[in-house]
N, CA, C and O of each residue as an XYZ file, in Angstrom:
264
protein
N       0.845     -1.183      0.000
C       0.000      0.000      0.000
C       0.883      1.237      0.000
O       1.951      1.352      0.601
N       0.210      2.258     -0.852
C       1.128      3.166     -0.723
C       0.495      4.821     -0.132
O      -0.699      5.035     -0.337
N       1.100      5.618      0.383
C       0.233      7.024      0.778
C       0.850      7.989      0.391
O       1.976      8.227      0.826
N       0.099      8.946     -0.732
C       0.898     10.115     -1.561
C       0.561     11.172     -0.414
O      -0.456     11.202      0.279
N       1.908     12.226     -0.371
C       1.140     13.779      0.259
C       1.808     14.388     -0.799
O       2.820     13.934     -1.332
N       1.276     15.347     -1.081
C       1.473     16.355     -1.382
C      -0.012     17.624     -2.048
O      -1.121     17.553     -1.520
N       0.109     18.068     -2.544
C      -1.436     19.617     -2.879
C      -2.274     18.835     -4.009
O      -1.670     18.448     -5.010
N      -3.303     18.656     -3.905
C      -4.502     19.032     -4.868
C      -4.894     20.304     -5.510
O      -4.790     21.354     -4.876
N      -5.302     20.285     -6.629
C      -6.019     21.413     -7.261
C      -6.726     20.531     -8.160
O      -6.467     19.413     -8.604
N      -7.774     21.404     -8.324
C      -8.739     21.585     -9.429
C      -8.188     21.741    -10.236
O      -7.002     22.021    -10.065
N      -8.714     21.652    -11.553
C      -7.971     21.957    -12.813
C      -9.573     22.672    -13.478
O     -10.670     22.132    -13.620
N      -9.212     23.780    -13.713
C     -10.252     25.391    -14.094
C     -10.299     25.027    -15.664
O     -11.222     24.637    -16.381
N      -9.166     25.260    -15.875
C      -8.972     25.386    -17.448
C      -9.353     24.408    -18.618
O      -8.865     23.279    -18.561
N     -10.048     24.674    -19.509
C     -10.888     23.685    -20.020
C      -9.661     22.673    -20.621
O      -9.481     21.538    -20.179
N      -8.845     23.285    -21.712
C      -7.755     22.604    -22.408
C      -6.886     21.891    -21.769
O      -6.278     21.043    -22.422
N      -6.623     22.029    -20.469
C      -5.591     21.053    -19.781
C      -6.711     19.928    -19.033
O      -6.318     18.824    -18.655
N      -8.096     20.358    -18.888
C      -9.003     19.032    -18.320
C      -8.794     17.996    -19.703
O      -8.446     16.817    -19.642
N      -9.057     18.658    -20.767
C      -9.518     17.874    -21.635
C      -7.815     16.778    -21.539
O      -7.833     15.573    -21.289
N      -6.752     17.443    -21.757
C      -5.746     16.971    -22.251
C      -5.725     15.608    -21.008
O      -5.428     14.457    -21.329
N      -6.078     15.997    -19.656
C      -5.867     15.408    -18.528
C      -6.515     14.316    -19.120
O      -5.767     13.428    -19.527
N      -8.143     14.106    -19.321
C      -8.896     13.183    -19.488
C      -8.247     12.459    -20.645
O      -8.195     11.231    -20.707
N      -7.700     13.368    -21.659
C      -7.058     12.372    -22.918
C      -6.282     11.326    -22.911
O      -6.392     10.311    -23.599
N      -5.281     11.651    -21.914
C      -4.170     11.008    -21.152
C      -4.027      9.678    -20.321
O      -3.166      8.819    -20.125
N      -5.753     10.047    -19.807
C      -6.490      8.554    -19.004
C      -7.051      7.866    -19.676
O      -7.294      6.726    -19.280
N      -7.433      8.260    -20.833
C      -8.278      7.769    -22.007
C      -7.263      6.538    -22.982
O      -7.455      5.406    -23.426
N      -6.334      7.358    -22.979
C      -4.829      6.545    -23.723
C      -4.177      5.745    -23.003
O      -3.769      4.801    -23.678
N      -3.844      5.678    -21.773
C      -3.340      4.923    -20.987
C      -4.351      3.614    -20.626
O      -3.859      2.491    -20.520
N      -5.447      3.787    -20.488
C      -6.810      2.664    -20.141
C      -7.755      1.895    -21.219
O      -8.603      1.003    -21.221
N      -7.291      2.523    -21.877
C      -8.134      2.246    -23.621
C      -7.339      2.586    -24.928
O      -7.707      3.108    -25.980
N      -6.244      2.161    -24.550
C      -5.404      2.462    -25.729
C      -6.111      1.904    -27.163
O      -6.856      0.925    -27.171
N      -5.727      2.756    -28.497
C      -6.655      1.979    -29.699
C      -7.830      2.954    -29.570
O      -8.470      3.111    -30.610
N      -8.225      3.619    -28.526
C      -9.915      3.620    -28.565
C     -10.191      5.356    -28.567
O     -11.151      5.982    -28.117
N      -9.079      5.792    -29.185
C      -8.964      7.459    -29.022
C     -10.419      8.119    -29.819
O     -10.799      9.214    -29.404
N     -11.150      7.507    -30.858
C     -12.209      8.055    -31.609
C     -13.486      7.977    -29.874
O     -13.878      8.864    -29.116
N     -13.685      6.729    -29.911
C     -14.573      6.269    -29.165
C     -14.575      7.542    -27.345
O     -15.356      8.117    -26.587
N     -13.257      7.324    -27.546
C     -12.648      8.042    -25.745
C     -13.606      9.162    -26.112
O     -14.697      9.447    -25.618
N     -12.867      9.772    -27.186
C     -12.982     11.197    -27.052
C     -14.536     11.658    -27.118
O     -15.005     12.697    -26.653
N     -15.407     10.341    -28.004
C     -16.822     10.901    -27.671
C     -17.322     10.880    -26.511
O     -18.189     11.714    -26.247
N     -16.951     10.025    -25.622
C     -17.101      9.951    -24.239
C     -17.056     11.066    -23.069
O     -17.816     11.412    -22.165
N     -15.368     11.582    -23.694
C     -15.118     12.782    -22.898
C     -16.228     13.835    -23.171
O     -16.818     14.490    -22.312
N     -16.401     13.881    -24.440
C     -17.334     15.346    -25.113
C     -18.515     15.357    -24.695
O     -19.173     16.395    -24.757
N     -19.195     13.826    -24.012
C     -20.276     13.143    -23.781
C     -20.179     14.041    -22.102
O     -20.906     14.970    -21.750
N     -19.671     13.752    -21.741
C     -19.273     13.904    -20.270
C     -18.837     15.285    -19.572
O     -19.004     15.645    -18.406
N     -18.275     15.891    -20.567
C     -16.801     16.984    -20.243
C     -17.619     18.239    -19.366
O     -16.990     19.014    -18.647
N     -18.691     18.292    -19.491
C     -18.861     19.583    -18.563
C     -19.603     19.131    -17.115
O     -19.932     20.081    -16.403
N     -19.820     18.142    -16.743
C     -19.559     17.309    -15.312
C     -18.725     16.755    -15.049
O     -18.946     16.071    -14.050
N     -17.955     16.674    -15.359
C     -16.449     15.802    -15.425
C     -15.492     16.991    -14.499
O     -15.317     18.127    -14.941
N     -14.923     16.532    -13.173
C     -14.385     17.390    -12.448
C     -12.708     16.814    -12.532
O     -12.577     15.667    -12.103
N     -11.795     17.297    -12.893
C     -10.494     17.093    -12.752
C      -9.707     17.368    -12.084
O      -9.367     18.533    -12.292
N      -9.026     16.785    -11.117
C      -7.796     17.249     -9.932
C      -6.107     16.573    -10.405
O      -5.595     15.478    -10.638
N      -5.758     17.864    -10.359
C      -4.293     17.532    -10.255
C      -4.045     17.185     -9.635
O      -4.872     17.329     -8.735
N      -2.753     16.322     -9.170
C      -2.454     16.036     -7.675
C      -1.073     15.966     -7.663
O      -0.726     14.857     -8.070
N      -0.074     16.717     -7.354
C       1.280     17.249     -7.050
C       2.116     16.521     -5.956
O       2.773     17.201     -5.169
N       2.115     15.763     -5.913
C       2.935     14.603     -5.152
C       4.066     14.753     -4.971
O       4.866     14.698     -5.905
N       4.493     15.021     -3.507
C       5.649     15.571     -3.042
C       6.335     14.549     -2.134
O       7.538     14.575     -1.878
N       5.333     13.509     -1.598
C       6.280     12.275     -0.783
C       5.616     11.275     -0.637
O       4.465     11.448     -0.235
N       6.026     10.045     -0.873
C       5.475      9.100     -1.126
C       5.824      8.126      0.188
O       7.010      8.350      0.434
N       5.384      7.282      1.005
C       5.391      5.905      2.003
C       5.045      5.061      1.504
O       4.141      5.095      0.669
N       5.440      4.401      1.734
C       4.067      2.380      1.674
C       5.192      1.485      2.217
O       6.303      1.653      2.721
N       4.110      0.092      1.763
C       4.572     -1.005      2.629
C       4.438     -2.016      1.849
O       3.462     -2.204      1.123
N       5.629     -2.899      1.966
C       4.989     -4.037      0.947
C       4.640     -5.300      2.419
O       5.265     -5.473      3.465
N       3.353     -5.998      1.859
C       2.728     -6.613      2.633
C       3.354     -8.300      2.652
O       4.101     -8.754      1.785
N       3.026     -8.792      3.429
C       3.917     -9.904      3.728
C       3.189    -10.894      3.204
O       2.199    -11.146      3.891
N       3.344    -11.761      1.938
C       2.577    -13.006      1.459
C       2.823    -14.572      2.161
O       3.837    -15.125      2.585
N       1.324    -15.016      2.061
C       1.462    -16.415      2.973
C       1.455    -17.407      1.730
O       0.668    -17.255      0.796
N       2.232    -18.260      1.778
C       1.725    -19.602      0.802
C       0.485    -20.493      0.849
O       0.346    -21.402      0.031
């Protein structure tokens, strides 16, 4: 398990939401950029986006039983 700190923000600006969502769109559905993007356009003005600026990271790796 791992625990990020660092700042949140919103993301205001329409062109960097969109790019944000593009980005998740490509990474999770690669191939499917026509389809994504109607989705996003489907979606995009309820669609809330947070940056998240990650400044220190912890975790643990957990102990496996056979």
């Amino acid at each position: 398990s791992i625990i990020a700190f660092g700042q949140a923000e919103i993301v205001e600006d329409a062109d960097r939401r969109r790019h944000g969502l593009q980005q998740l769109a490509h990474k999770y559905c690669p191939g499917l950029d026509n389809e994504a993007n109607k989705e996003i356009d489907s979606a995009f003005e309820r669609t809330c986006v947070i940056e998240l600026r990650i400044e220190h990271l912890t975790g643990k790796k957990g102990l496996e039983t056979a």
